[in-house]
PDB file with SEQRES, HELIX, SHEET and CRYST1 records, atoms N, CA, C and O in Angstrom:
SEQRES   1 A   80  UNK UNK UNK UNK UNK UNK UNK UNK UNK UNK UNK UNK UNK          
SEQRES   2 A   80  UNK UNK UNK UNK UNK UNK UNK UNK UNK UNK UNK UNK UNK          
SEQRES   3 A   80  UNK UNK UNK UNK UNK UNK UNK UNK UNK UNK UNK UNK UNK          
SEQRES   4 A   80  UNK UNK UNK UNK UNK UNK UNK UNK UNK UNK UNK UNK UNK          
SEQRES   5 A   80  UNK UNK UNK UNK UNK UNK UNK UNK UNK UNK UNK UNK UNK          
SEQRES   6 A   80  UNK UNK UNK UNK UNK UNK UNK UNK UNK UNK UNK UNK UNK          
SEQRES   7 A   80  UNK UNK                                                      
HELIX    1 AA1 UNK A    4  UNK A   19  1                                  16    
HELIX    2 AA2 UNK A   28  UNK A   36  1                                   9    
HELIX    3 AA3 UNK A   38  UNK A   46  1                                   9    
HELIX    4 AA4 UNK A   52  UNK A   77  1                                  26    
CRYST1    1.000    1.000    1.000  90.00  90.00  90.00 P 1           1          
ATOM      1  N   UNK A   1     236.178  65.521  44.625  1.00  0.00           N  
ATOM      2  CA  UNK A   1     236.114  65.617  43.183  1.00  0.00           C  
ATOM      3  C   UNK A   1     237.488  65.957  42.595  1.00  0.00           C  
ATOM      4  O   UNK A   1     237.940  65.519  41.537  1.00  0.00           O  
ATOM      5  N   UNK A   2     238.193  66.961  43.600  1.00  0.00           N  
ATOM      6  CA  UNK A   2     239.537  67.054  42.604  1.00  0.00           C  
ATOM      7  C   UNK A   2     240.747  65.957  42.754  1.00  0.00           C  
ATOM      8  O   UNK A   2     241.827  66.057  42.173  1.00  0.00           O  
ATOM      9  N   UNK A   3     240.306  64.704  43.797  1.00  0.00           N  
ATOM     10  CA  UNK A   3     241.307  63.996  44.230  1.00  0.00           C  
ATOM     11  C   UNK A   3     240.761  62.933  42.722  1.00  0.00           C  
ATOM     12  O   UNK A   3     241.692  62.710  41.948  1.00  0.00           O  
ATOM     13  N   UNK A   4     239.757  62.484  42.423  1.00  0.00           N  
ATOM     14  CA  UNK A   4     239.238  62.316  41.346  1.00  0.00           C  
ATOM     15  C   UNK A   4     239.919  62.559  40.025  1.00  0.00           C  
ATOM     16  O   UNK A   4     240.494  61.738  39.310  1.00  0.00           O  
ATOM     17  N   UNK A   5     239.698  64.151  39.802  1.00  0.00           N  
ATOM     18  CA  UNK A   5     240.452  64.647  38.531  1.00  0.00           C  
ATOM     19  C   UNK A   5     242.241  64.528  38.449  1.00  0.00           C  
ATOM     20  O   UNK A   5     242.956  64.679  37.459  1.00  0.00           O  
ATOM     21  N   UNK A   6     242.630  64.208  39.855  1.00  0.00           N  
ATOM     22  CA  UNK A   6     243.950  64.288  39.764  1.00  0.00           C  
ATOM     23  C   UNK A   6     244.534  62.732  39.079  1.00  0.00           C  
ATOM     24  O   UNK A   6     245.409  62.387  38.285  1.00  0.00           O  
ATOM     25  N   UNK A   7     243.552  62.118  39.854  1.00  0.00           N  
ATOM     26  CA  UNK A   7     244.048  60.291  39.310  1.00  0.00           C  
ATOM     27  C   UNK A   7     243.894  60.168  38.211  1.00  0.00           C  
ATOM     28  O   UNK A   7     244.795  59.891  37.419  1.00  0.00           O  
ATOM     29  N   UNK A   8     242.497  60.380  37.873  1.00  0.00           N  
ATOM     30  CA  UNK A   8     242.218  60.750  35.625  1.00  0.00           C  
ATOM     31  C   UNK A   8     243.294  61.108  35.388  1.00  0.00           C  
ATOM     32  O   UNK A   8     244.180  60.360  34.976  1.00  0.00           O  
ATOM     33  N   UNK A   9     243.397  62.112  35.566  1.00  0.00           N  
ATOM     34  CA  UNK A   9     244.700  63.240  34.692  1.00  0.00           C  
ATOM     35  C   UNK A   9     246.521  62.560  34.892  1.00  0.00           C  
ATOM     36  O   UNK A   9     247.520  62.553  34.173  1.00  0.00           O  
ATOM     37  N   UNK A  10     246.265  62.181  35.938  1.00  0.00           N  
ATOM     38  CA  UNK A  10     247.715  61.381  35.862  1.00  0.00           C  
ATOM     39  C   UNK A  10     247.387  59.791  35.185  1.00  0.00           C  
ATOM     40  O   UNK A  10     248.430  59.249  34.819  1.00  0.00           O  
ATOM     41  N   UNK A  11     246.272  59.049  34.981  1.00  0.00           N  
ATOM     42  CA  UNK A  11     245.937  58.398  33.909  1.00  0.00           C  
ATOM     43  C   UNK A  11     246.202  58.502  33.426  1.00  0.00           C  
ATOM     44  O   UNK A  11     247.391  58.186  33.378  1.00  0.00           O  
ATOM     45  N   UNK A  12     245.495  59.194  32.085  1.00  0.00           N  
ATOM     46  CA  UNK A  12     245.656  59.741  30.701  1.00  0.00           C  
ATOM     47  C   UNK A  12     247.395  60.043  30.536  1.00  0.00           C  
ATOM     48  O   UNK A  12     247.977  59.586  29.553  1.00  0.00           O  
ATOM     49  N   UNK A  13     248.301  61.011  31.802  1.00  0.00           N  
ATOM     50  CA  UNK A  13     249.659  61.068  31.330  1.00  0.00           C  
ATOM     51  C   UNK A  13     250.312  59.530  31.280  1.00  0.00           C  
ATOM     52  O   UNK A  13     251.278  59.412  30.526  1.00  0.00           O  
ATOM     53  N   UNK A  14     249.985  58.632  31.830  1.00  0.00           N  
ATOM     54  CA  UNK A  14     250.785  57.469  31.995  1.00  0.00           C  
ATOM     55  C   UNK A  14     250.362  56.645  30.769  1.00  0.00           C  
ATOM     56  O   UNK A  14     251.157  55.855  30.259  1.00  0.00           O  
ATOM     57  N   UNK A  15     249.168  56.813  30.309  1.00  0.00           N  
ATOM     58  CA  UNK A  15     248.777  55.978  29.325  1.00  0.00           C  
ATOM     59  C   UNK A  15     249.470  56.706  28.021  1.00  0.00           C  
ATOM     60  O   UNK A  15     249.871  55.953  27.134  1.00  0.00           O  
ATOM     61  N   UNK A  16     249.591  57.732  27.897  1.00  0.00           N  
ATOM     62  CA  UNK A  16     249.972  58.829  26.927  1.00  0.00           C  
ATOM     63  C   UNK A  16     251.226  58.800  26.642  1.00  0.00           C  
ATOM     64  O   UNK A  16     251.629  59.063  25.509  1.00  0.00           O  
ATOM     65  N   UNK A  17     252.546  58.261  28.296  1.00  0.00           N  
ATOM     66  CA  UNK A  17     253.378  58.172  27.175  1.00  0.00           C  
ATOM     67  C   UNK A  17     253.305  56.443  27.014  1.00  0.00           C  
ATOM     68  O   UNK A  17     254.087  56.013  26.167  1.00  0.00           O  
ATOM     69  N   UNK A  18     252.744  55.750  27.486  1.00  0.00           N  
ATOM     70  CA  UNK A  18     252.877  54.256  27.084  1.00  0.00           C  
ATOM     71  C   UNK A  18     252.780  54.594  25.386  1.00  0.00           C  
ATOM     72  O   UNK A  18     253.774  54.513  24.665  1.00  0.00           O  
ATOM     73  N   UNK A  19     251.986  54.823  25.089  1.00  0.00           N  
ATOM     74  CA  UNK A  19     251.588  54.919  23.334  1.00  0.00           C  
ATOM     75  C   UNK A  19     252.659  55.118  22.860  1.00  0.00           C  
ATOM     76  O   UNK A  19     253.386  54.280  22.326  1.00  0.00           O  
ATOM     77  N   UNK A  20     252.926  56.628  23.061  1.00  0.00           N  
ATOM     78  CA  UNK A  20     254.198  57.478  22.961  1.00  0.00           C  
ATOM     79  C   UNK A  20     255.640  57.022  23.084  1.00  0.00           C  
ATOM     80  O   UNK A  20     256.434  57.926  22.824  1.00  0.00           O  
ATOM     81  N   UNK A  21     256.194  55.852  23.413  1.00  0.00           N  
ATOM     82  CA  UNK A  21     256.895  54.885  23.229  1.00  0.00           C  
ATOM     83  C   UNK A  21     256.646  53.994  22.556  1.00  0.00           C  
ATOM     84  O   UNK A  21     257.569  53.203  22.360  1.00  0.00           O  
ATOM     85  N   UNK A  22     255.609  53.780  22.052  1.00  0.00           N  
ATOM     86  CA  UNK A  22     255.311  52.308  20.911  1.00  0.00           C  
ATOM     87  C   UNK A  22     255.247  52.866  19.442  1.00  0.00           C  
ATOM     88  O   UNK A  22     254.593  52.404  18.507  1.00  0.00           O  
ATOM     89  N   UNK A  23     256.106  54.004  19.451  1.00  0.00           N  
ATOM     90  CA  UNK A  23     256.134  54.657  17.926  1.00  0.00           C  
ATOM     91  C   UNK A  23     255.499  55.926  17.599  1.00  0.00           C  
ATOM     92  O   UNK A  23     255.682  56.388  16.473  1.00  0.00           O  
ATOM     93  N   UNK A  24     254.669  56.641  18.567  1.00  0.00           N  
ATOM     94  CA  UNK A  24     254.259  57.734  18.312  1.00  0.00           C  
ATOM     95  C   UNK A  24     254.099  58.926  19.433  1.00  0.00           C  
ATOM     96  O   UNK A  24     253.347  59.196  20.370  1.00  0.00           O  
ATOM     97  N   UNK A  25     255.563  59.629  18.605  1.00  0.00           N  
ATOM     98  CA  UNK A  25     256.515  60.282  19.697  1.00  0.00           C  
ATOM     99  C   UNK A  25     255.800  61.554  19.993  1.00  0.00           C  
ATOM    100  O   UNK A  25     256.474  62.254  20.747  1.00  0.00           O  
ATOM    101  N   UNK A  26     254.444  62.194  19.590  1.00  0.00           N  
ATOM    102  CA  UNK A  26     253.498  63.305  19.466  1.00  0.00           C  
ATOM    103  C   UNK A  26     253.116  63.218  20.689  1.00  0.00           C  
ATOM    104  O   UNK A  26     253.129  64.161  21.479  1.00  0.00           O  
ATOM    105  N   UNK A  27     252.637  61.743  21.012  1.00  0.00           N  
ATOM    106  CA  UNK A  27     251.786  61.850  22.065  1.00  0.00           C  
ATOM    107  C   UNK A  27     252.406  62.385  23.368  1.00  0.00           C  
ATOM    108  O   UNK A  27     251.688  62.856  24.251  1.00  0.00           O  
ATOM    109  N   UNK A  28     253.773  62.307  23.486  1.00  0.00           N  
ATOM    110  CA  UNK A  28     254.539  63.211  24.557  1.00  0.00           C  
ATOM    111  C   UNK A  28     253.984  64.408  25.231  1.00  0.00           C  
ATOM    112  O   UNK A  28     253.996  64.673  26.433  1.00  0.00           O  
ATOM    113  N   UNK A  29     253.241  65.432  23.720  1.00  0.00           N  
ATOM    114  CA  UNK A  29     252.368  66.275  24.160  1.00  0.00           C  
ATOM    115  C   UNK A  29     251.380  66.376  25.102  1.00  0.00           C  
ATOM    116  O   UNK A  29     251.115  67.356  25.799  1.00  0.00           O  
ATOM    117  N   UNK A  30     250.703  65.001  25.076  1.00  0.00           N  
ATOM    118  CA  UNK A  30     249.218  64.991  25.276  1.00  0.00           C  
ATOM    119  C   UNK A  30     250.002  64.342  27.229  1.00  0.00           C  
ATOM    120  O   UNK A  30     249.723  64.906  28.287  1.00  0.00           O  
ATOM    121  N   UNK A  31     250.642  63.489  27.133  1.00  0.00           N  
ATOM    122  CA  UNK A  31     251.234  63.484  28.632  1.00  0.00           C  
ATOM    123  C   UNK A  31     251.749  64.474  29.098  1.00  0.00           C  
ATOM    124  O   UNK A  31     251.808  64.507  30.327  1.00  0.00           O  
ATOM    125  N   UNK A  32     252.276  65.565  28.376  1.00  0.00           N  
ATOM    126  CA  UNK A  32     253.511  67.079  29.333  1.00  0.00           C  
ATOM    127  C   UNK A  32     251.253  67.745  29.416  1.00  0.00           C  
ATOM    128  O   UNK A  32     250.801  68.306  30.415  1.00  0.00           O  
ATOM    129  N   UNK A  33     250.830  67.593  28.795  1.00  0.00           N  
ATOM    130  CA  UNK A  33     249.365  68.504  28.984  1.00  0.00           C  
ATOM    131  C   UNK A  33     249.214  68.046  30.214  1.00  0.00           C  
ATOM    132  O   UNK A  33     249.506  68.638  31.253  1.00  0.00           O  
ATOM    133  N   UNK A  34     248.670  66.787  30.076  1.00  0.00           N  
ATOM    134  CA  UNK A  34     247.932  66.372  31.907  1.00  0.00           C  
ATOM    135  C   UNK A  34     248.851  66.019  32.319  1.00  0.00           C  
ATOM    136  O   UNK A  34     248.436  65.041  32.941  1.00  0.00           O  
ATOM    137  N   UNK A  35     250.111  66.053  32.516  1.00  0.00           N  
ATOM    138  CA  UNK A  35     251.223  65.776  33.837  1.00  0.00           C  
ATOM    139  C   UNK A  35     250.891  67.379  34.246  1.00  0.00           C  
ATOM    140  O   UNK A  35     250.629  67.587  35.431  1.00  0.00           O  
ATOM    141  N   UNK A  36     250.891  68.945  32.964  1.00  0.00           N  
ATOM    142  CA  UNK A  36     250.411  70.037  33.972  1.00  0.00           C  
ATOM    143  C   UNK A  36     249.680  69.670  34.608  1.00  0.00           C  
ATOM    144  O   UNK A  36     249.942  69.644  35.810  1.00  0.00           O  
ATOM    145  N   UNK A  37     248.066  69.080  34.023  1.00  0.00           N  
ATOM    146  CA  UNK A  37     246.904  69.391  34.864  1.00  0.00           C  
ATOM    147  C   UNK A  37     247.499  68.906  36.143  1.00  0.00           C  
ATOM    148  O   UNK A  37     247.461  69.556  37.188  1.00  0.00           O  
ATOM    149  N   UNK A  38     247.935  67.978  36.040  1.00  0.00           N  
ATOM    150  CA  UNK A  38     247.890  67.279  37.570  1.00  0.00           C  
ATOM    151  C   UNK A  38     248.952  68.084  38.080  1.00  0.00           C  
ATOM    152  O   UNK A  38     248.266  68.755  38.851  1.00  0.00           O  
ATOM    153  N   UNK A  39     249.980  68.473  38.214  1.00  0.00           N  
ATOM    154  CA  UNK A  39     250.589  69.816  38.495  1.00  0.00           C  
ATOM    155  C   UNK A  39     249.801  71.081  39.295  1.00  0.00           C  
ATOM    156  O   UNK A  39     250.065  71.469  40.434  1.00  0.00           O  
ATOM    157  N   UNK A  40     248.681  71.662  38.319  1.00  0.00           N  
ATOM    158  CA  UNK A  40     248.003  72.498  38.291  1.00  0.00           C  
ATOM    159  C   UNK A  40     247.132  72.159  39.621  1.00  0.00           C  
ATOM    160  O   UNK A  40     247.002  72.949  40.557  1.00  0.00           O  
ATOM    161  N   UNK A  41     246.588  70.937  39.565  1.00  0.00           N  
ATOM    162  CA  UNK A  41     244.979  70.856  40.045  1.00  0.00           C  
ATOM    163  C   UNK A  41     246.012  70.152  41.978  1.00  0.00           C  
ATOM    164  O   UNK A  41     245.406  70.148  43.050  1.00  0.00           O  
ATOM    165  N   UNK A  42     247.372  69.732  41.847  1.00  0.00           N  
ATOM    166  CA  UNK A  42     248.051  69.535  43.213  1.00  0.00           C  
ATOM    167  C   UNK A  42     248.481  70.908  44.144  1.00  0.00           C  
ATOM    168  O   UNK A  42     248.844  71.279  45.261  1.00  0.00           O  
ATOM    169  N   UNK A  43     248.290  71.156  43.366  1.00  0.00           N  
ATOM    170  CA  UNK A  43     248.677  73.278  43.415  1.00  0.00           C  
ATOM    171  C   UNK A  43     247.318  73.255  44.290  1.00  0.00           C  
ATOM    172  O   UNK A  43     247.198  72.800  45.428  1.00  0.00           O  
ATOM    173  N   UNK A  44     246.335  73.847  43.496  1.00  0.00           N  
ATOM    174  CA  UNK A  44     245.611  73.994  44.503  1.00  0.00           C  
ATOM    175  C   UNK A  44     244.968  72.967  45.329  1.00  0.00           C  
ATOM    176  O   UNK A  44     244.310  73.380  46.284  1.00  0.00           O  
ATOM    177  N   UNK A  45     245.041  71.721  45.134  1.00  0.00           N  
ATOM    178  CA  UNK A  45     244.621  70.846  46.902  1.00  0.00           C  
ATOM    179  C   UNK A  45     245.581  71.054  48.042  1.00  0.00           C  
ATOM    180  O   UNK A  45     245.296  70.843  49.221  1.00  0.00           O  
ATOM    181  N   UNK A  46     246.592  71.431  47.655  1.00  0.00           N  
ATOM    182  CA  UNK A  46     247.681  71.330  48.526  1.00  0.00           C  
ATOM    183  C   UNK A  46     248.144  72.934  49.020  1.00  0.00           C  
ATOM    184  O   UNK A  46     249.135  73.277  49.663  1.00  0.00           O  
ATOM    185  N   UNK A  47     246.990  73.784  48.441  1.00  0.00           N  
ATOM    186  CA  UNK A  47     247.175  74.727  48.593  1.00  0.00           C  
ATOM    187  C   UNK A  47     248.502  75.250  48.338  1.00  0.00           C  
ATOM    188  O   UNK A  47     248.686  76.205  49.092  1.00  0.00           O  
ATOM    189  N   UNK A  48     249.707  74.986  47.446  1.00  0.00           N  
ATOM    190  CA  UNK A  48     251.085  75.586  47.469  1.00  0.00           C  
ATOM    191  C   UNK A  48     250.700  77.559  46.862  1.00  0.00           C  
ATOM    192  O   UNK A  48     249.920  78.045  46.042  1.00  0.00           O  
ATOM    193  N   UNK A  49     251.620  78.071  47.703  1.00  0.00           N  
ATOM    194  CA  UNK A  49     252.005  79.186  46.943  1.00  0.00           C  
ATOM    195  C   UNK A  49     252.242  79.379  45.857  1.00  0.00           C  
ATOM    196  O   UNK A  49     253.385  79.822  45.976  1.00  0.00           O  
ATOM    197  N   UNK A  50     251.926  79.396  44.278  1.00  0.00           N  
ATOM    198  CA  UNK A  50     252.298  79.546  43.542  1.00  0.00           C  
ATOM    199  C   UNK A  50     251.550  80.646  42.662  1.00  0.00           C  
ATOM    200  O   UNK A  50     250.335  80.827  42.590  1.00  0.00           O  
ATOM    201  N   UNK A  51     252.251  81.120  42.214  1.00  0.00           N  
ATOM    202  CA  UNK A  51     252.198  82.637  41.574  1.00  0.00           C  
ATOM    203  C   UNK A  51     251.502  82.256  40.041  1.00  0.00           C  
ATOM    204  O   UNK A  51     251.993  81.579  39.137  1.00  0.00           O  
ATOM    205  N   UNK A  52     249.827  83.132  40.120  1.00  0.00           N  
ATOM    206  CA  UNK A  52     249.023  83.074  39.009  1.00  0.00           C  
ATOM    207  C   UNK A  52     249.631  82.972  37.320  1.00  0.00           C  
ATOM    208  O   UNK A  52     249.110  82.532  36.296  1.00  0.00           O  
ATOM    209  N   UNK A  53     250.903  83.569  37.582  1.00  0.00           N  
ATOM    210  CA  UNK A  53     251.441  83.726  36.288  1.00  0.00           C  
ATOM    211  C   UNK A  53     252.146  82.462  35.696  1.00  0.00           C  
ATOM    212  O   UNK A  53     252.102  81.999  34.556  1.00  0.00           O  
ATOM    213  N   UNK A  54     252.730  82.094  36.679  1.00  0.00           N  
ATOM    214  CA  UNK A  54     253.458  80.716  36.244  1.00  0.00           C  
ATOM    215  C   UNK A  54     252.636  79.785  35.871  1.00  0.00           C  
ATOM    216  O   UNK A  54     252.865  79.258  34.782  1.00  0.00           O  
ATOM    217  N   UNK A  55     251.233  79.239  36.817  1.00  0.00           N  
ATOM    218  CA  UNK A  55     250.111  78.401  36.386  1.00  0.00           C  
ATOM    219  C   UNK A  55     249.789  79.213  34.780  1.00  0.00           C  
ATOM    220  O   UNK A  55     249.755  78.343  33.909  1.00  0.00           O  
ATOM    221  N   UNK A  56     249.592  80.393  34.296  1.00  0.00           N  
ATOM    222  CA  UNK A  56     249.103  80.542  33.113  1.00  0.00           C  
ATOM    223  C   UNK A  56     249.931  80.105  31.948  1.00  0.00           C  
ATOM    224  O   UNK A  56     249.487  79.545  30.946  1.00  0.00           O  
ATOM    225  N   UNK A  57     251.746  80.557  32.281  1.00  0.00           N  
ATOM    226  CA  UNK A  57     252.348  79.918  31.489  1.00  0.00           C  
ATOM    227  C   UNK A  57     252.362  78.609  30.992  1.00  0.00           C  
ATOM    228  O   UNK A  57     252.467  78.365  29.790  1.00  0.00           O  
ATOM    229  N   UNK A  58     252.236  77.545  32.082  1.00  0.00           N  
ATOM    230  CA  UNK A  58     252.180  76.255  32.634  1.00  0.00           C  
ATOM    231  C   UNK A  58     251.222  75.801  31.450  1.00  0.00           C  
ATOM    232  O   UNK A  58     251.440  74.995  30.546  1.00  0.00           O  
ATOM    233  N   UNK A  59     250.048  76.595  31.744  1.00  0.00           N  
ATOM    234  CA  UNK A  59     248.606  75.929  31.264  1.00  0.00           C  
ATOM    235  C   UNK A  59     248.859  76.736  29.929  1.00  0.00           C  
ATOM    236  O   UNK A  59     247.657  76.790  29.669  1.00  0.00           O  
ATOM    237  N   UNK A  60     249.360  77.317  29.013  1.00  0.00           N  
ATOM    238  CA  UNK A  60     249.297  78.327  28.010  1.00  0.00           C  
ATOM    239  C   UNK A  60     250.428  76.743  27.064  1.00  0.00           C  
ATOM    240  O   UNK A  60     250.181  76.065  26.067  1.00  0.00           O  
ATOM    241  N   UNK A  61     251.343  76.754  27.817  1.00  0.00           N  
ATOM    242  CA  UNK A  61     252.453  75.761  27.203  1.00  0.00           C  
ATOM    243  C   UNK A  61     251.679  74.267  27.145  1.00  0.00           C  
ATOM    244  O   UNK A  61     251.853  73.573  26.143  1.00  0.00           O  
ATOM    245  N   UNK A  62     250.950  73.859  28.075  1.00  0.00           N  
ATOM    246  CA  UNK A  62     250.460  72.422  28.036  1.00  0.00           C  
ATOM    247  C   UNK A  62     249.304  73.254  26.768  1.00  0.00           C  
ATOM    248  O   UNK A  62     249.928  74.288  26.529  1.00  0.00           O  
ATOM    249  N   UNK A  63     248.654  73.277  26.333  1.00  0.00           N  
ATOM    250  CA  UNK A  63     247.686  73.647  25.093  1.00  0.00           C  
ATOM    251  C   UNK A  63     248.563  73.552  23.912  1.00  0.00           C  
ATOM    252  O   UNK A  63     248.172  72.735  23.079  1.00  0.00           O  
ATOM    253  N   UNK A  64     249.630  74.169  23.636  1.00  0.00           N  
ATOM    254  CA  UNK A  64     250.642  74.185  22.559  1.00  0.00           C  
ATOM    255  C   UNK A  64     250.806  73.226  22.392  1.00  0.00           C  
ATOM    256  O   UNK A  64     250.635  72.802  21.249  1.00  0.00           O  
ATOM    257  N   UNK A  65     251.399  71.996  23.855  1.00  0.00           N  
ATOM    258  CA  UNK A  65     251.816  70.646  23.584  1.00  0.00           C  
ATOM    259  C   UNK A  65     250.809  69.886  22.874  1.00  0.00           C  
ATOM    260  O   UNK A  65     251.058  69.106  21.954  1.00  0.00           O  
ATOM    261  N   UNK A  66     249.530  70.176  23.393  1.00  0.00           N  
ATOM    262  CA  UNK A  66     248.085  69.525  23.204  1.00  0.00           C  
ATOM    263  C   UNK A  66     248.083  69.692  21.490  1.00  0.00           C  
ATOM    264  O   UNK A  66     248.256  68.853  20.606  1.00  0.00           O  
ATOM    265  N   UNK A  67     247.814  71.121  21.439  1.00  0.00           N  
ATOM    266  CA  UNK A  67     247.403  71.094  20.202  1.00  0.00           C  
ATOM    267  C   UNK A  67     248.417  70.413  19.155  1.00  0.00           C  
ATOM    268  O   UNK A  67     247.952  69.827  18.178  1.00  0.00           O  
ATOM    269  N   UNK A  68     250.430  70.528  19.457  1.00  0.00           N  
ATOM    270  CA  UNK A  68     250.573  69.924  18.666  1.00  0.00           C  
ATOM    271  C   UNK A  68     250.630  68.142  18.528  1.00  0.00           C  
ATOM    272  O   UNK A  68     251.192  67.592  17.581  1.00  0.00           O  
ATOM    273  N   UNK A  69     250.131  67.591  19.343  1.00  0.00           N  
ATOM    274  CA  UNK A  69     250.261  66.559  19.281  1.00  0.00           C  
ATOM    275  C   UNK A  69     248.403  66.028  18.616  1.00  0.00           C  
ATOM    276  O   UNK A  69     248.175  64.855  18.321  1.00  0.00           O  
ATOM    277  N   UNK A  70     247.572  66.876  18.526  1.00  0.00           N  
ATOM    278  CA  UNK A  70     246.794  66.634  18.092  1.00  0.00           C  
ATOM    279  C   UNK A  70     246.281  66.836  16.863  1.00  0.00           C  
ATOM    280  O   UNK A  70     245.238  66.412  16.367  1.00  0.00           O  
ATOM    281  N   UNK A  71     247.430  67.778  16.270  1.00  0.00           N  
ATOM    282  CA  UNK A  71     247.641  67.920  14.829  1.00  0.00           C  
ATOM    283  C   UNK A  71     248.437  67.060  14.078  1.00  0.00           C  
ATOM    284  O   UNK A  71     248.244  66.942  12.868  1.00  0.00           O  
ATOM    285  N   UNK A  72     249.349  66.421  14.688  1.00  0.00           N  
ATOM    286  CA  UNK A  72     249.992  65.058  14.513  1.00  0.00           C  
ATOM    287  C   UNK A  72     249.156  64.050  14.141  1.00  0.00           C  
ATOM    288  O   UNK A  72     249.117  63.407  13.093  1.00  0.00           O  
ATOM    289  N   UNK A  73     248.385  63.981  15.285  1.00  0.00           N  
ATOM    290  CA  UNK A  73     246.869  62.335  15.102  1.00  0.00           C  
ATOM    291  C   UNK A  73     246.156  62.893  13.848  1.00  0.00           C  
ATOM    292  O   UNK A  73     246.159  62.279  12.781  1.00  0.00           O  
ATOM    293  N   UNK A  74     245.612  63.951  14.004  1.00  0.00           N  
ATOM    294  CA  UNK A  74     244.795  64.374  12.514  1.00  0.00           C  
ATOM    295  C   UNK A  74     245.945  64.132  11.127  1.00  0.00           C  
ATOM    296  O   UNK A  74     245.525  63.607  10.096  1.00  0.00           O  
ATOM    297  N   UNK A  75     247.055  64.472  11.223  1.00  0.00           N  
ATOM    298  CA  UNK A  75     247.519  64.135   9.865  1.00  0.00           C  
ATOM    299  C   UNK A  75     248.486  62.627   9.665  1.00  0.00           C  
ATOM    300  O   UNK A  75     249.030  62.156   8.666  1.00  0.00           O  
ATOM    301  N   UNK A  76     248.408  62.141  11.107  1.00  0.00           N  
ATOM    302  CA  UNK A  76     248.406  60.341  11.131  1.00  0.00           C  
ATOM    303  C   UNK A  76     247.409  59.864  10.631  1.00  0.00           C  
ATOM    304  O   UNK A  76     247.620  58.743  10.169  1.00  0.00           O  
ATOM    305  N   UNK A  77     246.290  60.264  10.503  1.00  0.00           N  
ATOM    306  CA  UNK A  77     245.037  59.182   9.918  1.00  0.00           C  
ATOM    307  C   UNK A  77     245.065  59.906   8.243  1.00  0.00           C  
ATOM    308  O   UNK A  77     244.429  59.320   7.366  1.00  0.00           O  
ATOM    309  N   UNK A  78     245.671  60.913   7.974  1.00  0.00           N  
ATOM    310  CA  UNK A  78     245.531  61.232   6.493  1.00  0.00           C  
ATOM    311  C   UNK A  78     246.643  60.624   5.523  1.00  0.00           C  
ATOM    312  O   UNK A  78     246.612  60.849   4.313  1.00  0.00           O  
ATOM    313  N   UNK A  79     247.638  59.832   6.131  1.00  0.00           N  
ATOM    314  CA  UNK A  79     248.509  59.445   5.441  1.00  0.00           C  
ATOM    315  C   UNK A  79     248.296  58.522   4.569  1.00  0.00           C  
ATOM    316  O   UNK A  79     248.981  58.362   3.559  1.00  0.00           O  
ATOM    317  N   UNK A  80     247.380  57.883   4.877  1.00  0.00           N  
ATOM    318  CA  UNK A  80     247.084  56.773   3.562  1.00  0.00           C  
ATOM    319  C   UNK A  80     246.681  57.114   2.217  1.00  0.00           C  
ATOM    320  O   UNK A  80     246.505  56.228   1.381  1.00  0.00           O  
TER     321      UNK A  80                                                      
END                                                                             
């Protein structure tokens, strides 16, 4: 299941910045989000050492990216 979530999640980043080069430079966000997850979720299949705090930063900073790139799309569709 997580070899699963890892291919999604690096999906969504590859498709995310395709967009994100065709004029809408927000979506950068929404790829640095799931390039973490997949970061995050290789961490633990691969079991690496990595220290709880850094994953929170990691995952605290991909949400910021998230949210601002999703406040972007909400006030992309209000422009008309």
């Amino acid at each position: 299941m997580l070899i699963v979530s890892i291919i999604l999640e690096a999906t969504v980043a590859v498709i995310a910045v395709l967009a994100a080069r065709q004029g809408r430079p927000y979506l950068y966000g929404l790829a640095f989000t799931f390039a973490a997850y997949v970061l995050y979720d290789l961490a633990r299949l691969l079991q690496w050492p990595v220290e709880g705090a850094l994953l929170s930063g990691l995952f605290l900073l991909a949400t910021i990216t998230a949210l601002v790139a999703v406040w972007a799309l909400y006030w992309e569709g209000h422009k008309s």
